[in-house]
N, CA, C and O atoms as a Maestro MAE file, in Angstrom:
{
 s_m_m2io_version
 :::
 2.0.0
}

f_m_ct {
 s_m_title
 :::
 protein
 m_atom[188] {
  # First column is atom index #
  i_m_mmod_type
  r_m_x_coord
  r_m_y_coord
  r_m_z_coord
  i_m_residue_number
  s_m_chain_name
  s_m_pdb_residue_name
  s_m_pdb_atom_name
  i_m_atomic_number
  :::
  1 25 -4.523 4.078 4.937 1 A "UNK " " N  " 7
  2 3 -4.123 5.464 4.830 1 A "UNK " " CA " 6
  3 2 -4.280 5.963 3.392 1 A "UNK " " C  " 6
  4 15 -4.622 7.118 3.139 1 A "UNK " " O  " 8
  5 25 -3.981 4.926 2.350 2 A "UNK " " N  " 7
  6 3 -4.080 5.974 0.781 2 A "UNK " " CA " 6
  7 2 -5.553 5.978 0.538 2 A "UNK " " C  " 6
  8 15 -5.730 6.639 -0.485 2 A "UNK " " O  " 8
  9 25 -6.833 5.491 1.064 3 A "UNK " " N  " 7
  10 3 -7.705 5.244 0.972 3 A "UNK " " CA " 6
  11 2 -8.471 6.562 1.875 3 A "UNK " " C  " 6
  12 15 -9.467 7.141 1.441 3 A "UNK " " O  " 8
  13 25 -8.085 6.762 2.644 4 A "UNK " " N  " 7
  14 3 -8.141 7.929 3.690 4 A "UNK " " CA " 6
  15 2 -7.797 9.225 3.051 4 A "UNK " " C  " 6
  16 15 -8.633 10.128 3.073 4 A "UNK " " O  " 8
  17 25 -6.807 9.374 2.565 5 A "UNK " " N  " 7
  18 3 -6.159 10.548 1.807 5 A "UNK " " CA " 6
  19 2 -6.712 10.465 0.263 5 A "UNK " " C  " 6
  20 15 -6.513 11.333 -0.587 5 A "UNK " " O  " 8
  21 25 -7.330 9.441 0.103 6 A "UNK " " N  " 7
  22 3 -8.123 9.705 -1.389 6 A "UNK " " CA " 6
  23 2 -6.678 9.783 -2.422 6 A "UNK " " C  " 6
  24 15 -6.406 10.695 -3.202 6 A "UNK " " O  " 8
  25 25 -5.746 8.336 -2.110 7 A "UNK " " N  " 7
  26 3 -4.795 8.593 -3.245 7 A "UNK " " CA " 6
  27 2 -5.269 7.244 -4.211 7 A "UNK " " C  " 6
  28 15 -5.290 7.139 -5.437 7 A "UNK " " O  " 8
  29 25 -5.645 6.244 -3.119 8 A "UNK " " N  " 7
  30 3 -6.731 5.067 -4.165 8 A "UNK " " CA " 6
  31 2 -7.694 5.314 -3.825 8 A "UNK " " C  " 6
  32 15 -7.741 6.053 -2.841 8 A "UNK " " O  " 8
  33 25 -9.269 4.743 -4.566 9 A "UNK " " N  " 7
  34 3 -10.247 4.553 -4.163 9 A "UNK " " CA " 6
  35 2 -10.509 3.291 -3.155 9 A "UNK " " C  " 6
  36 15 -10.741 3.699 -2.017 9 A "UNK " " O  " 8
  37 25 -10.526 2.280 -3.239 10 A "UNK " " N  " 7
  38 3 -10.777 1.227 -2.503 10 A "UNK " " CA " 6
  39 2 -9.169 0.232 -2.112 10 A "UNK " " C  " 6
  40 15 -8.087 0.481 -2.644 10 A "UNK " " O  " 8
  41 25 -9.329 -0.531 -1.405 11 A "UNK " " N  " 7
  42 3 -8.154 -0.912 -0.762 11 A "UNK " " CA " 6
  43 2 -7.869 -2.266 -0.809 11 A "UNK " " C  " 6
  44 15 -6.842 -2.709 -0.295 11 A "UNK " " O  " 8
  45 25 -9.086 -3.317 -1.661 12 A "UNK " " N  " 7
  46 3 -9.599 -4.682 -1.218 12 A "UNK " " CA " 6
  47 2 -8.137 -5.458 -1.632 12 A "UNK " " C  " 6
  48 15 -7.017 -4.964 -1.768 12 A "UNK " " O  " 8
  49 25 -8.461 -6.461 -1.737 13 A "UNK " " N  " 7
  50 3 -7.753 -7.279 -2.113 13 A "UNK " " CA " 6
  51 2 -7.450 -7.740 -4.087 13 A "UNK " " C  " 6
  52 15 -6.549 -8.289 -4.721 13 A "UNK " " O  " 8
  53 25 -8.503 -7.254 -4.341 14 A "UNK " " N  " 7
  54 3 -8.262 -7.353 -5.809 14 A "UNK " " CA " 6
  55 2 -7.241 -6.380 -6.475 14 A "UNK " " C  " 6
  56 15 -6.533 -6.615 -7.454 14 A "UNK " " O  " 8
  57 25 -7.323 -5.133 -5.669 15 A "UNK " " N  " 7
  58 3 -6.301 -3.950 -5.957 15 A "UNK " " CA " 6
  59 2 -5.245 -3.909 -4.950 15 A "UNK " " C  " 6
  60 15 -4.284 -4.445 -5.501 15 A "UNK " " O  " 8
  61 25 -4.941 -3.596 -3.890 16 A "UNK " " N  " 7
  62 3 -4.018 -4.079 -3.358 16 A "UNK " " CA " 6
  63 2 -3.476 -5.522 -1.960 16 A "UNK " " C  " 6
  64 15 -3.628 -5.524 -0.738 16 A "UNK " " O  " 8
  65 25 -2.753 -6.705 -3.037 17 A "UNK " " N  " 7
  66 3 -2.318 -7.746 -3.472 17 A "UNK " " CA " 6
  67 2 -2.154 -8.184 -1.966 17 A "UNK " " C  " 6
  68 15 -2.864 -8.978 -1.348 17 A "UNK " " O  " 8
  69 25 -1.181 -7.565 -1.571 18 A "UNK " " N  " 7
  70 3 -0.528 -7.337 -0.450 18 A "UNK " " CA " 6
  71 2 0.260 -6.027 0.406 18 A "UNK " " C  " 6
  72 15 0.114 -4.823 0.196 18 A "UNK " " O  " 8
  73 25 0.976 -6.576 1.248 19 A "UNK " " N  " 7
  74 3 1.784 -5.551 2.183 19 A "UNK " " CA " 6
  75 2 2.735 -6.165 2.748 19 A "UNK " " C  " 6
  76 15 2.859 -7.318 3.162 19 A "UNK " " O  " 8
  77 25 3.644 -4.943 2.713 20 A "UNK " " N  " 7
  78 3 5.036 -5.815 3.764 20 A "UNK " " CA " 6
  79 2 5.120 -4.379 4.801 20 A "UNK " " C  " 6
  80 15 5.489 -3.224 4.584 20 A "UNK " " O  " 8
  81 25 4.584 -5.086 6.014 21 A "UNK " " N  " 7
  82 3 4.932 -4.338 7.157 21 A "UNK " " CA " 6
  83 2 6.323 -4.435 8.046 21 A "UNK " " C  " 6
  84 15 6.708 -4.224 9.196 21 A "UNK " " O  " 8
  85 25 6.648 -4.728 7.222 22 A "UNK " " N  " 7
  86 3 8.043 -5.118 8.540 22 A "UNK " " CA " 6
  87 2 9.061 -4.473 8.228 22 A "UNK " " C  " 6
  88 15 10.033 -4.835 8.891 22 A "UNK " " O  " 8
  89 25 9.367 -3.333 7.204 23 A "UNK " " N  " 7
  90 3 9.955 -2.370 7.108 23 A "UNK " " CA " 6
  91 2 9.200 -1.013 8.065 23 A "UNK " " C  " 6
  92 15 8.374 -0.382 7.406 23 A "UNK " " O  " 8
  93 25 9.314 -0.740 8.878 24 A "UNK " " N  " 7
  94 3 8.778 0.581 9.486 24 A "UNK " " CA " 6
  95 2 9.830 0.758 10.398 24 A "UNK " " C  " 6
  96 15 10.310 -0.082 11.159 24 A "UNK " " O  " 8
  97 25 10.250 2.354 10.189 25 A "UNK " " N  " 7
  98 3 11.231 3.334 10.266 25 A "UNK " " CA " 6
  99 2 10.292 4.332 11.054 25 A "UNK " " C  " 6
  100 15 9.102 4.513 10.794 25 A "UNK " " O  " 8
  101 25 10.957 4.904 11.982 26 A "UNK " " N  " 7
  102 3 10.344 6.256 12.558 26 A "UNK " " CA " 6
  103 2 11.612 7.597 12.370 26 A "UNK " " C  " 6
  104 15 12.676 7.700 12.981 26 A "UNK " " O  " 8
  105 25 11.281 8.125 11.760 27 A "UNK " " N  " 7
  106 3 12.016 9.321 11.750 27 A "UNK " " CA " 6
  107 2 11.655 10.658 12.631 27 A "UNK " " C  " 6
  108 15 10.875 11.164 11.823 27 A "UNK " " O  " 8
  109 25 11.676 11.314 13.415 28 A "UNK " " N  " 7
  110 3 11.226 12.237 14.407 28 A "UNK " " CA " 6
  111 2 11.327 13.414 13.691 28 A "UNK " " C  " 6
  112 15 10.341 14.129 13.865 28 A "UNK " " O  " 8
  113 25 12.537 14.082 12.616 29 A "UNK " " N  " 7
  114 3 12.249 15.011 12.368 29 A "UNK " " CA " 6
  115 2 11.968 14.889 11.229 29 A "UNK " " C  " 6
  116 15 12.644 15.692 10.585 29 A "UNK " " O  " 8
  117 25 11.138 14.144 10.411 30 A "UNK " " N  " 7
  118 3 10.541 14.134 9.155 30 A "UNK " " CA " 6
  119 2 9.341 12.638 9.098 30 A "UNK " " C  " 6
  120 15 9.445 11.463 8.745 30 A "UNK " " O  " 8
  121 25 8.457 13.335 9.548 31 A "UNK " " N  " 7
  122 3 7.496 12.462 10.138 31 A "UNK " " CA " 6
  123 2 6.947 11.931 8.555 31 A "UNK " " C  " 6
  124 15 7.269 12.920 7.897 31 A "UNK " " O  " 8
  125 25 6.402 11.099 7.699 32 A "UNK " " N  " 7
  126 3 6.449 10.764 6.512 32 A "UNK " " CA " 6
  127 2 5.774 9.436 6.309 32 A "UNK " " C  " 6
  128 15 6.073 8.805 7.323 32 A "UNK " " O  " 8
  129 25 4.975 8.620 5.497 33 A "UNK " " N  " 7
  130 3 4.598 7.957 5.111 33 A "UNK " " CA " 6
  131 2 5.081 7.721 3.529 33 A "UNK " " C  " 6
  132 15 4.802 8.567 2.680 33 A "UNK " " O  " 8
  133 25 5.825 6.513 3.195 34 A "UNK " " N  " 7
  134 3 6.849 6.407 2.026 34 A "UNK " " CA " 6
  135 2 6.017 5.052 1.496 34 A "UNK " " C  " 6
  136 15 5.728 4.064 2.170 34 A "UNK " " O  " 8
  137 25 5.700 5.321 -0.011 35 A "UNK " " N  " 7
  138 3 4.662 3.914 -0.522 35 A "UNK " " CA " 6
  139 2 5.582 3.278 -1.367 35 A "UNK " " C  " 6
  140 15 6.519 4.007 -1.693 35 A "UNK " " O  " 8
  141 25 5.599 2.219 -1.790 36 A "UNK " " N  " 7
  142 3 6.556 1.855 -3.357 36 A "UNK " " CA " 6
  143 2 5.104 0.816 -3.550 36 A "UNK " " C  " 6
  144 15 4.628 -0.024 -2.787 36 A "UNK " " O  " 8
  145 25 4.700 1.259 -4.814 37 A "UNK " " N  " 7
  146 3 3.485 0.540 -5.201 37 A "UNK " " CA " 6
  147 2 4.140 -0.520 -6.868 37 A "UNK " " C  " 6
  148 15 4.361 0.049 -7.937 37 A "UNK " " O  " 8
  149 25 4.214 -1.141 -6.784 38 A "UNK " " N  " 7
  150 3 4.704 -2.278 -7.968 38 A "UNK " " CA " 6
  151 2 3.540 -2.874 -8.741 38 A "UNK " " C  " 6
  152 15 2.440 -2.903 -8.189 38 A "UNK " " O  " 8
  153 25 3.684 -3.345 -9.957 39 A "UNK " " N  " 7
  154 3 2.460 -3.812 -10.711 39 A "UNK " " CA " 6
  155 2 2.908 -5.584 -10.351 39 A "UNK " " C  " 6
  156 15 4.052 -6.007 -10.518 39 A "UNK " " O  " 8
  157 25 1.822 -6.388 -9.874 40 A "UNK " " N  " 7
  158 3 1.701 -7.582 -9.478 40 A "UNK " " CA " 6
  159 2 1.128 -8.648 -10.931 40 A "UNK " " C  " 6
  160 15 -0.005 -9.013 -11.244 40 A "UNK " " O  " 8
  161 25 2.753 -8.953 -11.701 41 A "UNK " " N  " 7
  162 3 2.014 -9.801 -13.278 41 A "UNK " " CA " 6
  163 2 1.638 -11.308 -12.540 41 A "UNK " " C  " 6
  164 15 2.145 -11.788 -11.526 41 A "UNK " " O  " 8
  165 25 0.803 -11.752 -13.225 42 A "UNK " " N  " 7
  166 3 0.155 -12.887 -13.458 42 A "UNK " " CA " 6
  167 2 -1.039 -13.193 -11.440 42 A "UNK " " C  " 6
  168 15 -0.920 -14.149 -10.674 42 A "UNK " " O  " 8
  169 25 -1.791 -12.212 -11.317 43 A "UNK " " N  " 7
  170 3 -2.136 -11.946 -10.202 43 A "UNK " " CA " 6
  171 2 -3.500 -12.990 -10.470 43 A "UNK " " C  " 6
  172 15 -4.011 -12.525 -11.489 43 A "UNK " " O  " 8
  173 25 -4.273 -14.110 -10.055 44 A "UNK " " N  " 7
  174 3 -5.267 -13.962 -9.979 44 A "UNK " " CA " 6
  175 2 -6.448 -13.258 -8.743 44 A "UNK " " C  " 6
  176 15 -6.429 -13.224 -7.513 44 A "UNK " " O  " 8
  177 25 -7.444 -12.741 -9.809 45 A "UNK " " N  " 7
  178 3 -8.150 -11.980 -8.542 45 A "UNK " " CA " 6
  179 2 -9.213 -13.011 -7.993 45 A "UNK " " C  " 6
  180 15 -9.501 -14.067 -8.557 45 A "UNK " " O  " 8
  181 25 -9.766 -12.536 -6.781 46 A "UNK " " N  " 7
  182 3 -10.448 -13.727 -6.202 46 A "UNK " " CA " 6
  183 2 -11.646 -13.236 -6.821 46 A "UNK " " C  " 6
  184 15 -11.782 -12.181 -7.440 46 A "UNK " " O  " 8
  185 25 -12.583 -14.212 -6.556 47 A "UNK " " N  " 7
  186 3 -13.449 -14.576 -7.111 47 A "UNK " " CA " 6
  187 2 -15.327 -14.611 -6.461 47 A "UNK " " C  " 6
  188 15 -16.222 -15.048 -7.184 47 A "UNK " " O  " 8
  :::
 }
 m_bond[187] {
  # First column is bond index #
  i_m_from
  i_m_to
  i_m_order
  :::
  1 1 2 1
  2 2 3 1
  3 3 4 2
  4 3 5 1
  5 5 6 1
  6 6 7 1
  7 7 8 2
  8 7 9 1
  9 9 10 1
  10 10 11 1
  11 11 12 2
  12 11 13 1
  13 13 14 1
  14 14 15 1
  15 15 16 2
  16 15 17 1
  17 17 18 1
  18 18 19 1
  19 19 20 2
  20 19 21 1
  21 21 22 1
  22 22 23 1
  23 23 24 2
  24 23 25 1
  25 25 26 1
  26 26 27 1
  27 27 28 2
  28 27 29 1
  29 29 30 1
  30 30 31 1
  31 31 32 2
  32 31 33 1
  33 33 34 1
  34 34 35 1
  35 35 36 2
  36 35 37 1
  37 37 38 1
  38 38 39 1
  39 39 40 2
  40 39 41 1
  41 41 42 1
  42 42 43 1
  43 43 44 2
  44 43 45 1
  45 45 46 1
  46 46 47 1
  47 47 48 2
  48 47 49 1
  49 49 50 1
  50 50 51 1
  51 51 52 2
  52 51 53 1
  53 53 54 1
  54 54 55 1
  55 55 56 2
  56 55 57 1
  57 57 58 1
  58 58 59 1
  59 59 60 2
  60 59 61 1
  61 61 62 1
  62 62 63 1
  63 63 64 2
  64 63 65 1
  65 65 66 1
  66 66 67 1
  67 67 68 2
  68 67 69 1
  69 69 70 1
  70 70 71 1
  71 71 72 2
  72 71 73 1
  73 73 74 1
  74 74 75 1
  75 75 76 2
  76 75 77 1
  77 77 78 1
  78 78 79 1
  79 79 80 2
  80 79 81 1
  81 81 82 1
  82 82 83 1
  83 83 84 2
  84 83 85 1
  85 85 86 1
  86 86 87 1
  87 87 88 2
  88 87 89 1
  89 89 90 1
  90 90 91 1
  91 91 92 2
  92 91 93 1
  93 93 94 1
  94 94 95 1
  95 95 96 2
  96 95 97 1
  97 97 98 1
  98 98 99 1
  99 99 100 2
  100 99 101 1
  101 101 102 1
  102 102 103 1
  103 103 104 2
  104 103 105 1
  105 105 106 1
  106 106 107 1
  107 107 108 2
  108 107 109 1
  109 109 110 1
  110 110 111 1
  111 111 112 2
  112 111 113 1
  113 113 114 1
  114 114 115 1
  115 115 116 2
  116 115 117 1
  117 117 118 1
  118 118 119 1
  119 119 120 2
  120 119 121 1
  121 121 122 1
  122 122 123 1
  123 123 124 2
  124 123 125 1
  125 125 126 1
  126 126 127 1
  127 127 128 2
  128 127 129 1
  129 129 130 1
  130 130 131 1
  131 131 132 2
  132 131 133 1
  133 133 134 1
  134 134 135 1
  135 135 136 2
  136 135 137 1
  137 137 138 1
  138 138 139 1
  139 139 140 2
  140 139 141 1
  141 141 142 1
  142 142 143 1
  143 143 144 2
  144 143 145 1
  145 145 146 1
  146 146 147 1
  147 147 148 2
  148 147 149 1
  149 149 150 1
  150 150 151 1
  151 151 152 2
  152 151 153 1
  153 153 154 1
  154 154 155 1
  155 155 156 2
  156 155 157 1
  157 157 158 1
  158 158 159 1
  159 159 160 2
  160 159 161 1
  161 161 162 1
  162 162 163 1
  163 163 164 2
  164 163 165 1
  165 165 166 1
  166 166 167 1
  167 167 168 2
  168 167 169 1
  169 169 170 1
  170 170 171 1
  171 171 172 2
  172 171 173 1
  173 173 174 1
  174 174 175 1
  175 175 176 2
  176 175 177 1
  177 177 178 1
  178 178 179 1
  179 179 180 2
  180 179 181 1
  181 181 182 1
  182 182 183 1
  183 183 184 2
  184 183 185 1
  185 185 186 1
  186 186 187 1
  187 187 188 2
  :::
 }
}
């Protein structure tokens, strides 16, 4: 989706690390997509 909406450019794995899906909330009257993006220290990127 931020890749879609043009809020990152690419989505891979070198830029984003991971995901935690297992927080998902449905709200009906405030339909919403909520990000918390964190800086990942000592990350190696693959190769």
């Amino acid at each position: 989706m931020l890749v879609k909406t043009k809020v990152i450019k690419d989505d891979c794995r070198d830029i984003v690390a991971s995901h935690d899906g297992s927080r998902v909330y449905w709200d009906k009257e405030r339909p919403r997509i909520e990000i918390e993006i964190t800086k990942v220290e000592n990350y190696e990127r693959w190769k």
